[in-house]
LUMZA-457568 format. One record per residue: x, y, z of N, C-alpha, C in turn. Coordinates in steps of 0.001 Angstrom, whole numbers, padded with zeros to 6 digits, always signed. Atoms other than C-alpha are relative to their C-alpha. Example, Ala and Ser with C-alpha at 12.3 -4.5 7.8 and 13.67 -1.06 7.14 Angstrom:
// LUMZA-457568
+000890-001190+000000+012300-004500+007800+000900+001200+000000/-000820-001190-000060+013670-001060+007140-000770+001090+000730/
// end
This chain:
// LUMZA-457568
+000059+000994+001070-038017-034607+022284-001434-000329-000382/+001268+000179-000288-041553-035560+022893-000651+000781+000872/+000642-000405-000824-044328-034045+024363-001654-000470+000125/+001374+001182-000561-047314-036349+026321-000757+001295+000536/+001646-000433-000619-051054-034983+027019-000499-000765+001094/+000431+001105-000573-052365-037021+029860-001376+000788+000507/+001546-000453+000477-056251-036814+030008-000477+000598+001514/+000788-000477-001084-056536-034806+033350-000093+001302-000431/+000791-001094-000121-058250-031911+033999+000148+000633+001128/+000238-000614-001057-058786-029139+036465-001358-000403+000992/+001287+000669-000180-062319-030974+036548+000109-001133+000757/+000042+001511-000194-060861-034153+036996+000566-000373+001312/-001204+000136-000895-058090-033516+039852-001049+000475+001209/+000806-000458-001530-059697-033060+043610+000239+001507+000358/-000265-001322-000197-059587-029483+044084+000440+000768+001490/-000926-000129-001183-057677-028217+046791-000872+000651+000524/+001110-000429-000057-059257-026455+049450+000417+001350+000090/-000348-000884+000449-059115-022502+048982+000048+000553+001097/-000046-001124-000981-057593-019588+050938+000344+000910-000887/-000827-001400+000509-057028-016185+050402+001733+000476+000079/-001620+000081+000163-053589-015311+049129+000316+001687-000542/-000382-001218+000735-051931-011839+048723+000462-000018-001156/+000294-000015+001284-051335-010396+045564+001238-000488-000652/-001135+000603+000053-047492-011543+045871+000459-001087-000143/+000243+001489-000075-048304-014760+046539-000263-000655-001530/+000219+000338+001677-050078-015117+043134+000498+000460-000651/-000699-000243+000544-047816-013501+041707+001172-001156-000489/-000956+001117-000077-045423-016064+042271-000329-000866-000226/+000601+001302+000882-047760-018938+041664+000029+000249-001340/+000443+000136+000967-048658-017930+038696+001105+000232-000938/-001706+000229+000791-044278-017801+037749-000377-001685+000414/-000017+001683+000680-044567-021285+038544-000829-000595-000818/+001115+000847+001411-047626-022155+036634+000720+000062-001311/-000598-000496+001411-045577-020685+033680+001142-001041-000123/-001037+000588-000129-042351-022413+034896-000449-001985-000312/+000719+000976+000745-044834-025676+034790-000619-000501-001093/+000408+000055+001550-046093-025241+031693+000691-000564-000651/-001290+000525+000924-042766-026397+030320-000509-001627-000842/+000223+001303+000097-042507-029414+028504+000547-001302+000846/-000794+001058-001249-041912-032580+030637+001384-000423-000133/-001020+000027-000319-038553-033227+029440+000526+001010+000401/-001091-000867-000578-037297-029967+030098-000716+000303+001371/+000122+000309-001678-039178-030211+033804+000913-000649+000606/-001219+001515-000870-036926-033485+034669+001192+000514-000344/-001198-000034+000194-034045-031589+033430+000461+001064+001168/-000180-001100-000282-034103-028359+035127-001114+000594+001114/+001431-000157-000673-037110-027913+038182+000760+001208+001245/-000198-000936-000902-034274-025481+040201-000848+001517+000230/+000912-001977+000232-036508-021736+038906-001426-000739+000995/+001472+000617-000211-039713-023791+040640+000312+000129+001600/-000567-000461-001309-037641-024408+044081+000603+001313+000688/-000146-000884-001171-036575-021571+044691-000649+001087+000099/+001324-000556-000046-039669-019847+044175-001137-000621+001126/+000584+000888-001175-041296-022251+046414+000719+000465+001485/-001085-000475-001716-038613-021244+049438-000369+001419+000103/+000312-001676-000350-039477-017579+048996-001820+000176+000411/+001603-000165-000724-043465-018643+049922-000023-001241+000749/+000121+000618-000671-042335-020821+052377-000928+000463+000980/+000580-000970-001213-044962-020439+055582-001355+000976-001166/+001147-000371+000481-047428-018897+053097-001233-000471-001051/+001278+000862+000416-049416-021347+051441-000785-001107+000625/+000914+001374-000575-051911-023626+051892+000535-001090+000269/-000511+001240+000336-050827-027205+052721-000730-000817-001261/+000530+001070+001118-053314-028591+050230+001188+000496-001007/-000958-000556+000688-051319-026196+047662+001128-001173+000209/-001145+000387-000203-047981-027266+049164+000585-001689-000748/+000099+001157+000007-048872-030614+049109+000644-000839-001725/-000033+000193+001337-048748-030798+045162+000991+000744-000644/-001285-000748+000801-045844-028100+044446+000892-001016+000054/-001390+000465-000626-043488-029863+046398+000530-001394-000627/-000307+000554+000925-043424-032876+044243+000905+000575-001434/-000764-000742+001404-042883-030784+041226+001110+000524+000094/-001794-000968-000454-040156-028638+042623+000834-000900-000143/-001067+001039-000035-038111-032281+042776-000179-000785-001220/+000464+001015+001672-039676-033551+039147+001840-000810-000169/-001212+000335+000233-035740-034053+038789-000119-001712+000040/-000114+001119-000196-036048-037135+040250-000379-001082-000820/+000364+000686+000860-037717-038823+037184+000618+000286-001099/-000342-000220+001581-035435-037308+034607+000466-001314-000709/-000683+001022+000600-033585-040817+034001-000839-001041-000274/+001401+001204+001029-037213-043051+033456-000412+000961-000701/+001014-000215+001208-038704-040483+031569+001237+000282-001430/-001214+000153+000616-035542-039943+029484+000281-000902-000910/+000328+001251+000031-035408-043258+029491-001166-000319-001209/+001101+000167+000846-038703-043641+028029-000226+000660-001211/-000158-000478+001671-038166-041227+025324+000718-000131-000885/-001058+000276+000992-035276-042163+023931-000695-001781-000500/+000386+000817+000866-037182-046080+023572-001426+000519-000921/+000940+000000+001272-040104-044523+021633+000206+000843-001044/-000527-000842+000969-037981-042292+019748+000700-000842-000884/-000388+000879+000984-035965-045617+018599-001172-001103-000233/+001223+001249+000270-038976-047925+018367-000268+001223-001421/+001018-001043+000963-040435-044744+015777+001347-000307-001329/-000519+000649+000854-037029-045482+014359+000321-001330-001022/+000090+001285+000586-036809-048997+013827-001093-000115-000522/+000922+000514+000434-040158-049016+012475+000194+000800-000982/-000379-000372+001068-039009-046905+009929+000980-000570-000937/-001302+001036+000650-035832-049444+009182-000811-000869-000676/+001198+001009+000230-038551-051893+009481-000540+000088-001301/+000540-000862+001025-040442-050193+006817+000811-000262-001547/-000698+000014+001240-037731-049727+004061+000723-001414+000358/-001176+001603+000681-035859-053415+004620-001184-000456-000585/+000672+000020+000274-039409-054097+003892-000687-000162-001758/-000272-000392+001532-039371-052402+000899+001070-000401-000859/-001469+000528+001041-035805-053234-000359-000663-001701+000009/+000833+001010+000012-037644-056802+000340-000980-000191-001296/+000814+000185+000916-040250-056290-002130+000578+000094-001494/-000701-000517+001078-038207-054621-004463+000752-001064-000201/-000442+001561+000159-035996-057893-004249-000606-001017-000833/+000570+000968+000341-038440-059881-004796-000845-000045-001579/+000692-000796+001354-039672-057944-007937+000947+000042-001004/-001089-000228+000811-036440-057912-009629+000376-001333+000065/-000069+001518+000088-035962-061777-008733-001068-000522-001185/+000484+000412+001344-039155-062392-010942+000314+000646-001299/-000073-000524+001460-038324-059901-013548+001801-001032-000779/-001430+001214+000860-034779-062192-014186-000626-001441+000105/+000757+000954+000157-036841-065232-013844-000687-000051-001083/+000995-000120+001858-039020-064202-016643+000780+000144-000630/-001172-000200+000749-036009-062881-018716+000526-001398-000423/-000452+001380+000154-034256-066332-018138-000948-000842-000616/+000719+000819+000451-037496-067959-019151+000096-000261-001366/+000574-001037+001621-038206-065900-022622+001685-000566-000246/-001504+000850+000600-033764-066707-022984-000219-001268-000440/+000585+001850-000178-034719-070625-022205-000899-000497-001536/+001060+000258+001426-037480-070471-024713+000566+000123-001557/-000685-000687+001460-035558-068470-027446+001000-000867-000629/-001113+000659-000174-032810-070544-026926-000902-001611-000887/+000631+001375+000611-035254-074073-027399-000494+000064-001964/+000436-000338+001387-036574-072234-030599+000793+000139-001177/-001368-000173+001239-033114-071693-032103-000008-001140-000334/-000019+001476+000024-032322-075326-031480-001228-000770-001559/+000678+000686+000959-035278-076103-033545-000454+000223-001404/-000163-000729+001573-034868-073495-036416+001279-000403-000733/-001441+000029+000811-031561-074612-037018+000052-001360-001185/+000359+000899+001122-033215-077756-038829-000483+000173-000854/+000922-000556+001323-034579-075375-041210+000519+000324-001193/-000812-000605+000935-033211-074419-044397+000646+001288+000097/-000481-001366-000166-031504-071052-045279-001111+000820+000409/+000813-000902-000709-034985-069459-044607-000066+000347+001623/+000526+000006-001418-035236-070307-041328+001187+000698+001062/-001305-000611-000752-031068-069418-040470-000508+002035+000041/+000188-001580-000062-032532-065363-041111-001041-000209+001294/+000889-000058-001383-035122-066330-038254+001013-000294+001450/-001471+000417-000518-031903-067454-036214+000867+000830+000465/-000720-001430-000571-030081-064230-036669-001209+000867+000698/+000823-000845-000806-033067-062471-035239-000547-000557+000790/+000293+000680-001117-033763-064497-032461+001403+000123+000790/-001519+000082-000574-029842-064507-031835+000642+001734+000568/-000195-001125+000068-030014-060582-032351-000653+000446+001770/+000278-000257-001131-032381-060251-029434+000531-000806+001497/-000733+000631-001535-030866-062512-026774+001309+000748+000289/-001369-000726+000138-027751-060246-027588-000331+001005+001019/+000637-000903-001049-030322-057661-025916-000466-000117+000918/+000336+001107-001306-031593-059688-023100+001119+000011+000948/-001331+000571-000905-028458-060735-021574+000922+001249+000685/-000811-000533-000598-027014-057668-020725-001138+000907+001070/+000751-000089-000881-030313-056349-019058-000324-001194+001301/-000296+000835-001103-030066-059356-016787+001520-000223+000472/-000899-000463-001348-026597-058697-015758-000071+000849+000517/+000062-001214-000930-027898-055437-014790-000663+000038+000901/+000782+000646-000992-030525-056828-012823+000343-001044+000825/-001358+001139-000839-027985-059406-011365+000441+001163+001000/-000666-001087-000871-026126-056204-009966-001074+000303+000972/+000870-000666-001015-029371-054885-008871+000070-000754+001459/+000076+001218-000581-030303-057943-007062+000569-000240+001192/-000788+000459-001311-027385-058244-004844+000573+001588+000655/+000067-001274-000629-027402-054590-004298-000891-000024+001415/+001549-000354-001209-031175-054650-002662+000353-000935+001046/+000077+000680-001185-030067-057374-001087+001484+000200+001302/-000794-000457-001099-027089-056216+001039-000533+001107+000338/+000410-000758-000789-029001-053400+002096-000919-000280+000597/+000799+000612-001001-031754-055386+003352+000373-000563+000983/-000653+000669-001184-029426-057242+005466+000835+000932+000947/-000207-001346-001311-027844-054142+006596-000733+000360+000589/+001331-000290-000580-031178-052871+007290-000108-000979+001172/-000123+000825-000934-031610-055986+009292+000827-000193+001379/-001331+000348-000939-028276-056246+011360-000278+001575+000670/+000618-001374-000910-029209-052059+012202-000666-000093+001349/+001524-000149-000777-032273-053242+014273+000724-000550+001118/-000265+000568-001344-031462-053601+017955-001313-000232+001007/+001513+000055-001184-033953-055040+020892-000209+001193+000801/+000122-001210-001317-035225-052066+023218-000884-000785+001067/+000357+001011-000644-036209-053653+026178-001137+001068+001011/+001475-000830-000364-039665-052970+027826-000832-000164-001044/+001527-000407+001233-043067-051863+025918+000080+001472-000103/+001026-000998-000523-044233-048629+024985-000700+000458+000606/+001177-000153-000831-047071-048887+027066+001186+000395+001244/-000565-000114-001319-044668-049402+030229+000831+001467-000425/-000558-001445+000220-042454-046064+028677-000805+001039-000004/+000655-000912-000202-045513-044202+028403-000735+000282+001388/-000170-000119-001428-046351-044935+032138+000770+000672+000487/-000406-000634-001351-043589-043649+033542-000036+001726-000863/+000001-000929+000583-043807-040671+031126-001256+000570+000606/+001519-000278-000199-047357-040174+032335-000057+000352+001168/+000243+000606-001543-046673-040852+036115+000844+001525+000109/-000891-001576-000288-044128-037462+035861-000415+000888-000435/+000500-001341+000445-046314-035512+033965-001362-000199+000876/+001077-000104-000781-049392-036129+036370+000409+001057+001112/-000392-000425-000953-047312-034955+039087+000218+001835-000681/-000655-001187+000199-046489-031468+037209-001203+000611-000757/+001309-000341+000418-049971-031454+036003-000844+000390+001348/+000822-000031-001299-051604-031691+039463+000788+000993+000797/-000491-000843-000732-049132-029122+040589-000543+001391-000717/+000343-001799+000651-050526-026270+037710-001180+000058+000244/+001652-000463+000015-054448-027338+038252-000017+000469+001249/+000098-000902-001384-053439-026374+042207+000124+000874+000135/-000425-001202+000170-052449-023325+041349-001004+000862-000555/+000916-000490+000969-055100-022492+038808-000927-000070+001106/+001423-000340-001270-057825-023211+041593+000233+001278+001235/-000203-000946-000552-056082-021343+043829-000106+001430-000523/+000471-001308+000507-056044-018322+041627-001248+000116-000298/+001596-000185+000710-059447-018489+040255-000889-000033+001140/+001052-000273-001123-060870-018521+043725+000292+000945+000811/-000424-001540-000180-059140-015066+044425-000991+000734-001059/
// end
């Protein structure tokens, strides 16, 4: 689903201390380095190709080595926090996208509220102006029909903006009622995301030293 960088290094990690290893040996490390390479969810899903590669160089590695496979070989054991942790920053990435457009249907609301506000105004007005043409002689009744002509055109663009209106706004409230709490932080989801990929990180830079000092 995701896939985390965490800022170590072969530089950074204590370097194991080195022996000579037949050519079988690295052979086989260097299937798990590959098998490590994976991405961390599919480590926590699946770490059996790692164990039982590890059992066939039982008795022939280093303990420093050992020390750092043997975690990884059981990564399993973190599939349900890191899991966990990806599925809340996969819906946090969501909701902030809900977030986002109720947001928008929000603005858009609020943009179509003044545009019938103004409408109603310019009606209001047109309306006061009839009222006061109608004390006019026959000249003024032809100013009357064309004041009367356009409110004819008015009025049905603000029931269409009426519709709008209560459109944007039941989908903002859907939008709304969508959004559920995820409980925790990010920060704490990217911990334990971090804490399982250290472990499967510090198992490929042991490997890598070990080969590179053959």
């Amino acid at each position: 689903m995701f896939s985390f960088q965490i800022g170590i290094t072969a530089q950074e990690e204590e370097e194991p201390s080195s022996a000579v290893l037949p050519d079988d040996v690295k052979a086989k490390l260097q299937e798990v380095f590959q098998l490590l390479s994976q991405d961390i969810g599919q480590l926590v899903r699946d770490a059996e190709p790692i164990r039982t590669i590890l059992k066939t160089l039982e008795g022939q590695l280093p303990e420093s080595i050992e020390e750092v496979l043997i975690p990884a070989a059981f990564i399993e054991s973190h599939r349900v926090q890191v899991f966990k942790a990806q599925k809340h920053l996969a819906d946090r990435a969501q909701q902030e996208q809900i977030s986002k457009q109720r947001d928008d249907f929000k603005n858009q609301l609020e943009s179509t509220c003044a545009e019938i506000d103004s409408l109603k105004k310019t009606k209001s007005e047109l309306e006061s102006k009839r009222d006061s043409l109608l004390q006019v002689l026959n000249r003024v009744n032809q100013e009357i029909d064309v004041v009367d002509n356009d409110l004819a055109q008015i009025q049905p663009t603000i029931i269409r903006l009426e519709r709008e209106k209560q459109e944007q706004a039941h989908q903002a409230y859907q939008l709304h009622k969508s959004m559920q709490p995820i409980p925790g932080s990010a920060s704490d989801d990217n911990k334990v995301i971090q804490k399982a990929d250290k472990i499967h990180l510090r198992a490929m830079n042991a490997i890598q030293n070990a080969l590179r000092s053959l």
